[in-house]
N, C-alpha and C positions, 0 to 999 in steps of 0.2 A: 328292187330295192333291197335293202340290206334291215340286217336285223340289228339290235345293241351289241350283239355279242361278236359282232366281226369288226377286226381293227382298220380301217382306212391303211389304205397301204399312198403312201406317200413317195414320191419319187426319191432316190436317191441323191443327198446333200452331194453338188458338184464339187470335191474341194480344190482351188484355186491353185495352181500350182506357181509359186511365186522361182522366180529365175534367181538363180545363186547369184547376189551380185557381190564384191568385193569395196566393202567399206574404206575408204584410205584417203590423210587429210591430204588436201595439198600442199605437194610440195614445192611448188615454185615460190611462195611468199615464205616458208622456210626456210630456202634457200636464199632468198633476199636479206633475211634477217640474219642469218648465220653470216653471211658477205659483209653484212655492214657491221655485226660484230667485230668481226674479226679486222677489218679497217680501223676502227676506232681503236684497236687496242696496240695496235700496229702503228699508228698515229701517234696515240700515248706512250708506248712506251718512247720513241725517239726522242719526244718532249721531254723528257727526263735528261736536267741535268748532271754527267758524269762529273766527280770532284777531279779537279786540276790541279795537274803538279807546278808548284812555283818554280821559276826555271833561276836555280843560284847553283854557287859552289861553297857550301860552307866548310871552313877548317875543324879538324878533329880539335876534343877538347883539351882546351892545355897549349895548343898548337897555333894560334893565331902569326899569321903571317903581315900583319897590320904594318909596317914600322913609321908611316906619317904621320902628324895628330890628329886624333879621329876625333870624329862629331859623336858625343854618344849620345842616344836614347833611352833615357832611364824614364820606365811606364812605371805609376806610384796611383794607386787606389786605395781609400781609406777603410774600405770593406768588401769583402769578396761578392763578386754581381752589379758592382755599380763602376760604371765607365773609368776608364784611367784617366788622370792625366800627363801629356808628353811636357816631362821636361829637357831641353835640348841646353847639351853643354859641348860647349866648341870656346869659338872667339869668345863669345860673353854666354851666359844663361839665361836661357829664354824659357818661360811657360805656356802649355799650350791648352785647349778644353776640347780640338777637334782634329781629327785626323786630318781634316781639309787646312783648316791652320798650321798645321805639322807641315802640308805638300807647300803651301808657299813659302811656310821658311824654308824647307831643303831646295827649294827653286833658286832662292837666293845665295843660299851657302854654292850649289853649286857654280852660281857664275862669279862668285868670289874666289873659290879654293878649289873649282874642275870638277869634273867627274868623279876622276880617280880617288876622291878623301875617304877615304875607310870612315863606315859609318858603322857603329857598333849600337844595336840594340840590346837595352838591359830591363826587362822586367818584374818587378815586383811577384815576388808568390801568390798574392791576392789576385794579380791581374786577369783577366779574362781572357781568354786565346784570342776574342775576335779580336781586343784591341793591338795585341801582338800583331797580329795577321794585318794589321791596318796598316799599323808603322812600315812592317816591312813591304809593304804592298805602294808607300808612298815614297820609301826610297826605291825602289825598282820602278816607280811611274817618271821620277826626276829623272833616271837612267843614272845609278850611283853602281861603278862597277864592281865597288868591293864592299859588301855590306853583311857583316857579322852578325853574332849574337855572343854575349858574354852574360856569366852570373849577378845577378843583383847585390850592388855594395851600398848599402842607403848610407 
């Protein structure tokens, strides 16, 4: 037996020797998400519409080459931001409130006076581009092959 004064001798603590392992996320569902990133944006961008050029021949200014009587298109808005409206002066003078109104009368003028009637659009400085771009977008739907732009003479 042992006396108080000797210490227990204890085996020595095993310690565990744990194997290096290499922590690291996976990457296969990273790589699925990166893929499907990169589709979607590949996707999206295509979906973007590019601006289009209207396909005309306009005369330099000063130069109009018109010599028929033209249909004009004087666009008149009472305040800048609020819609024009087309008035069309030809045979008689007509009023309009909608672009769509505008394409059946130039439907009609064309099967009266042809294709060919020089169509001169005239703008008000108030007007709004889009309604510009309307006019001239419903004389190029009737297929009007000569269609101008001239200064605003109110």
């Amino acid at each position: 037996m042992s006396n108080g004064n000797e210490e227990t001798l204890l085996p020595p603590f095993k310690k565990k020797h744990r194997s290096k392992v290499k922590i690291s996320p996976p990457l296969l569902p990273l790589i699925d998400v990166m893929f499907t990133l990169l589709m979607f944006f590949l996707v999206a961008a295509r979906a973007i519409t590019t601006e289009g050029m209207l396909p005309s021949n306009l005369p330099e200014v000063g130069k109009s080459n018109m010599t028929a009587v033209a249909v004009r298109i004087s666009l008149v808005s009472d305040a800048a931001g609020r819609p024009a409206v087309y008035q069309v002066e030809g045979e008689s003078r007509r009023e309009f409130q909608t672009a769509e109104q505008l394409h059946v009368y130039l439907e009609e003028i064309k099967k009266r006076l042809g294709p060919d009637t020089p169509i001169k659009i005239s703008p008000q400085s108030l007007v709004r581009w889009e309604d510009v771009v309307n006019a001239f977008n419903q004389a190029q739907r009737v297929q009007f092959k000569k269609v101008g732009f001239e200064r605003f003479n109110g």
